[in-house]
N, C-alpha and C positions, 0 to 999 in steps of 0.2 A: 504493500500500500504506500502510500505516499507520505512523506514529512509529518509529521503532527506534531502543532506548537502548544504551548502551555494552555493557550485562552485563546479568543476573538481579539481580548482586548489589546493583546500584546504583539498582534499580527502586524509585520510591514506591508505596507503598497508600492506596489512598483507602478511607473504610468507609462506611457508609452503616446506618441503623440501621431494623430491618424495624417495620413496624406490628406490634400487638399478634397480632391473627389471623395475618398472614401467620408470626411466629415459634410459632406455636400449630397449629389446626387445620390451615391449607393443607400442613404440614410433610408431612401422609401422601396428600397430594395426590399424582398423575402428571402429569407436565408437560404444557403442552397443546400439541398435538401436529395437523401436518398432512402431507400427501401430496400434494405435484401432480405429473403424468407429462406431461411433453413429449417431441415430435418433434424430431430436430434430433440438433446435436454435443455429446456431454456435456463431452471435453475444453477446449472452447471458451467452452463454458457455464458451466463451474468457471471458466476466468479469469476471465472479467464479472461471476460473482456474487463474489468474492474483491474484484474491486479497487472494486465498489460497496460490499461487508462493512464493506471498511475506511474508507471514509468515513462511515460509518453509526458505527462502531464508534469512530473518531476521536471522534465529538459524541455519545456515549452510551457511554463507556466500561466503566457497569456492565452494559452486556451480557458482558464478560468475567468478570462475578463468579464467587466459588465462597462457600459459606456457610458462617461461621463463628461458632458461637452462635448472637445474636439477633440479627448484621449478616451486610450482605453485603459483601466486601472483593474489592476491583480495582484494577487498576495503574491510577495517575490516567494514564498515558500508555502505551495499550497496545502490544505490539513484535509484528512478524511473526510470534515464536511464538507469542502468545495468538492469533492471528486461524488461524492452524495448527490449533489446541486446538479453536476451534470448528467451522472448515470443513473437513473434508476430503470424496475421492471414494473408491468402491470397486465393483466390478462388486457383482452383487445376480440374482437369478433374478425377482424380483417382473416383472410383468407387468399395463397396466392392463386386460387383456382377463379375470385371474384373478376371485376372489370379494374382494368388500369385506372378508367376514368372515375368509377367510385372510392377506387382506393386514395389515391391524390385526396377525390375529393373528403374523404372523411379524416385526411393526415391534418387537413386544415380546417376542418369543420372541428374536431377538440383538439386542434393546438401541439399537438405533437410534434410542433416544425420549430424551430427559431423564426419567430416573427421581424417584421420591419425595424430597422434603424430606431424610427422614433418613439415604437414601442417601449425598446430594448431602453433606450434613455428615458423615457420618464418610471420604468416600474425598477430598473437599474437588474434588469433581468438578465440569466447568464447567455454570454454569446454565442456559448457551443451545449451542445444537447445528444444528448444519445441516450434512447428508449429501446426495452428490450421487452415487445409485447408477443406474451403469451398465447397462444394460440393451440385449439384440438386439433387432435390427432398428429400430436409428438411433432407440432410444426410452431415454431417462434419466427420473430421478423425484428431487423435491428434497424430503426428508424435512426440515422446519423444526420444534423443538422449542423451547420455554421455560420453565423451572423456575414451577410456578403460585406458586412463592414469593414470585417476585418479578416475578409478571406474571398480569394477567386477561386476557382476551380479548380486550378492543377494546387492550391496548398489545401484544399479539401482534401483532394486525393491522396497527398504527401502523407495527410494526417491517417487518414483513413489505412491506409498501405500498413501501417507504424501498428497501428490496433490486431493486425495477426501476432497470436501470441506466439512470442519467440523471436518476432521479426527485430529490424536491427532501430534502434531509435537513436534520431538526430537534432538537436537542437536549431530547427529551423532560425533564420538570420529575421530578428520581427523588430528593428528600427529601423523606420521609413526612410525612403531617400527622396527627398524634397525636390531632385529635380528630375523626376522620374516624369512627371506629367511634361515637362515643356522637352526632351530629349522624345520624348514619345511622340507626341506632335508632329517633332520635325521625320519622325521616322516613318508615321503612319499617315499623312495623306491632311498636313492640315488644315487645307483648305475644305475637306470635306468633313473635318472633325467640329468646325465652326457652322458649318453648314447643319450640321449632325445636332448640334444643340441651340438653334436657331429659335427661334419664338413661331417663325415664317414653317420652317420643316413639322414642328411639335405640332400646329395646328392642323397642319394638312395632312398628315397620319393619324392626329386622332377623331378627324371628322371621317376618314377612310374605313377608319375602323368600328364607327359609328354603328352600323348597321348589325355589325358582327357582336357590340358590348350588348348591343337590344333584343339579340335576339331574331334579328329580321333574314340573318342568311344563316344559316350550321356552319357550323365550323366542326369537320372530320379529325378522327384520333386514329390511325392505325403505326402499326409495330414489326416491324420484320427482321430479319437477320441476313445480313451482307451474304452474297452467296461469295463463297470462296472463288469459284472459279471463273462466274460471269466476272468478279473483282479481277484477277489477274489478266483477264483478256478487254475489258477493257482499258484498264491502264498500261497494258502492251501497245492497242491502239490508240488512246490518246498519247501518247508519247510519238509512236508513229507519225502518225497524221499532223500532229502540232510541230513536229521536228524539236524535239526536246530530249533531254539524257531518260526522261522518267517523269512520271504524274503518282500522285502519292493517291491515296484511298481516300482523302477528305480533300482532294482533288474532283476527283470523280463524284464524287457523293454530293457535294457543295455544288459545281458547275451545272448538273441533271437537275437539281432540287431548285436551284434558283431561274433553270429555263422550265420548266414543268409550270412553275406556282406563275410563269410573264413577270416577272418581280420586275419596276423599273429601276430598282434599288435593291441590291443584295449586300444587308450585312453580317459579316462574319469574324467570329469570335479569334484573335492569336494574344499567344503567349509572350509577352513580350521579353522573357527570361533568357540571358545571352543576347539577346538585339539590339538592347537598349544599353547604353554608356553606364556602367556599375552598379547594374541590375545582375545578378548572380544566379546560377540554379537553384539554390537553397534559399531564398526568400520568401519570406513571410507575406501575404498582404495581396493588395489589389495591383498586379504589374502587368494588367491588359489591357487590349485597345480593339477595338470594334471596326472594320477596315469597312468602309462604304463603298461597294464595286458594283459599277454600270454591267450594261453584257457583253462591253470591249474587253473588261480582265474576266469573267464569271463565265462568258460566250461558251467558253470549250476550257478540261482541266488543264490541254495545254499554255491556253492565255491567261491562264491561274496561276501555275507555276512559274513561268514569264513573269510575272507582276512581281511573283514573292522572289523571284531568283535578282530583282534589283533594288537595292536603296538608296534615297529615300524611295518607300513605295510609291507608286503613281495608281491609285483605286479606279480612279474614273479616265475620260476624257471627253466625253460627253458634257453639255452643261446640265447644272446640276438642277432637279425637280424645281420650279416655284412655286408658293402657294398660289399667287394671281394666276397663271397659266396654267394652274391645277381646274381654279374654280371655273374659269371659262371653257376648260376642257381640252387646252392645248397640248397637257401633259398628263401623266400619272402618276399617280400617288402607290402603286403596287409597290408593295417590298415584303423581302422573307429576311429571315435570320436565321443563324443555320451557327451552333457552340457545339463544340467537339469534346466530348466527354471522355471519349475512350483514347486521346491519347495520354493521358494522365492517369488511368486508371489502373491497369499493371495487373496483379493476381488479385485485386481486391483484399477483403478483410475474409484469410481464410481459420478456420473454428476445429481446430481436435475433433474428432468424433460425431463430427456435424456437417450435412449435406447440403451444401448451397443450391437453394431451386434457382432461383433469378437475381438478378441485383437491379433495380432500376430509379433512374434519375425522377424528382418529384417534382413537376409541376403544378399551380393550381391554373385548374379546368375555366376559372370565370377569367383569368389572367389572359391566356390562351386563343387570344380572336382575332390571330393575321396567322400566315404562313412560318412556322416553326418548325426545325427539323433538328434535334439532337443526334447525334451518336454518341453511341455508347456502349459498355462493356456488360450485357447480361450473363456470362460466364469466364474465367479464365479464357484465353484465346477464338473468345469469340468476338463477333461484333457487330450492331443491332444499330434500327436506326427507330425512333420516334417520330411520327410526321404529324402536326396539327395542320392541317389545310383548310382555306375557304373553297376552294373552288378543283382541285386536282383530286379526283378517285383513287384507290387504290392500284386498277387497271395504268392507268397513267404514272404513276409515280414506278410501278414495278417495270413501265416503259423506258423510264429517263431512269433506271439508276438500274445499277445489277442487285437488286434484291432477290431474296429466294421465300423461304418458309416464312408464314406469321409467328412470332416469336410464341406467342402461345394465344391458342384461338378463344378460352376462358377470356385470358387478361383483354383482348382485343377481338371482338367479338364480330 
């Protein structure tokens, strides 16, 4: 278990001071948020992920933060009750035989997730969260949450990797680098990052997306798993065709997915770790950037990997959406977003004597009302993709991308 100090009262705090976006924007973020269901003893499985927690939590102590202002504050030496604070168990009716889209929705319907930024600061609630709900028939599910305040995706997964018991624990690097946002800028396209938080762009995707928060168009959920070998032969041929060394898989996957949905705007999730000027692999925090790409780089994964094979990147070359020539109809407002879950995600969090059914990334379903695509790791060396669509079917997305099998026809019906 972890350090334990005499009392509360004699506890230090350590603070830590958030980047600028992270005490900004990310604040109305939802935590990011995962689901795996295993076979096996839940009682048993709560002690091996606790007495791994706390070695994890020993050499990362800001995982016990809670936020306050524009820091995040943690006992420099966590005690039994913060590791309490983040872990606990509870029976649960969830089931991984149910729907994808009711599980989501009932992670958030009682709270089982790390809420928003400005939740998190006014109840001074913990940042990270891991629930371990009990479930019939000898099946548990470890619901792992991370405040996005003070965490992206690939140190979700850092973290997450660290909780197989056994595995190697590192003390992630968690003091900001202040000039990580303006280095990022120049690397990542900034005339379209300005553009990106516009008042002009904000309006005119959320009036786009108007019909979809009402209720007035469906918005589709389905789920599949990469097929191994349509994947290899199309990345043979786009690399062919594009005349390139190679097209990676979220090459392929990204390019299909943002001609499929007509996106006039496709953004996509990178890591900005090693790209950016003393950003490191081992950092802690929010060190990504959202790349806005027209259908000149997104077009084909050749002119994808062209984009990313030069810096500074160049996203677009198109001019960019307006709202005035949205309204009158000159332009459009179409755009998908498309965050790559599975390269960060590695063997996941694997359990002694415990059978991993699924692992799957948590979205909420009311959130959900433009073109979305994840990928992601539902088993060791597999790889899956999540599509919320307005307007593209099943038939059509399994057109534009090499998809094979529905990852499971319960979860995605």
């Amino acid at each position: 278990m972890a350090k334990v100090d005499t009392g509360d009262e004699l506890k230090q705090m350590a603070s830590i001071a958030l980047l600028k976006d992270e005490a900004g924007g990310l604040m109305q973020e939802l935590g990011i948020t995962t689901i795996s269901f295993y076979k096996g003893d839940s009682k048993r499985a709560l002690d091996i992920i606790k007495a791994q927690l706390s070695k994890v939590v020993e050499s990362n102590p800001w995982l016990c933060a809670h936020l306050d202002g524009k820091d995040m504050k943690f006992p420099a030496v966590p005690t039994s009750g913060d590791l309490d604070n983040i872990c606990i168990s509870q029976k649960s009716p969830l089931t991984s035989k149910g729907s994808y889209v009711t599980i989501c929705t009932e992670i958030y319907t009682h709270k089982l997730n790390v809420p928003d930024g400005y939740t998190l600061l006014k109840t001074k609630g913990p940042c990270t969260s891991l629930k371990i709900l009990e479930m019939d028939d000898n099946e548990f599910a470890v619901v792992f949450s991370m405040s996005h305040v003070i965490a992206d995706g690939r140190t979700y997964y850092d973290v997450l990797n660290m909780l197989t018991p056994g595995a190697d624990v590192v003390a992630l690097v968690s003091t900001r680098v202040d000039s990580f946002r303006e280095n990022m800028r120049k690397l990542c396209g900034e005339k379209e990052l300005v553009w990106a938080d516009s008042p002009g762009a904000m309006a005119m995707y959320t009036f786009a997306m108007m019909p979809n928060m009402l209720g007035c168009r469906g918005v589709s959920c389905s789920g599949f798993y990469v097929d191994e070998e349509k994947n290899t032969a199309a990345k043979t041929a786009g690399a062919k065709e594009g005349g390139v060394a190679y097209v990676s898989t979220n090459d392929v996957l990204t390019s299909g997915f943002m001609t499929v949905t007509k996106s006039r705007i496709g953004m996509m999730g990178l890591d900005c770790r090693g790209k950016v000027s003393g950003i490191g692999q081992d950092f802690a925090g929010n060190y990504v950037s959202a790349l806005s790409l027209d259908d000149t780089t997104f077009g084909t994964p050749a002119s994808l990997r062209k984009m990313l094979s030069t810096t500074p990147y160049k996203p677009t070359t198109k001019p960019l959406p307006g709202f005035c020539r949205w309204m009158v109809g000159l332009d459009s407002a179409s755009f998908s977003m498309v965050t790559n879950w599975s390269s960060f995600a590695r063997n996941l969090m694997q359990l002694t004597d415990c059978d991993l059914q699924v692992h799957l990334p948590v979205h909420n379903p009311a959130y959900c009302v433009y073109d979305l695509m994840v990928p992601f790791t539902p088993a060791p060396g597999k790889v899956g993709v999540i599509c919320w669509t307005t307007k593209a079917d099943e038939d059509a997305l399994k057109t534009a991308m090499p998809l094979g099998d529905r990852i499971s026809n319960e979860l995605f019906p």
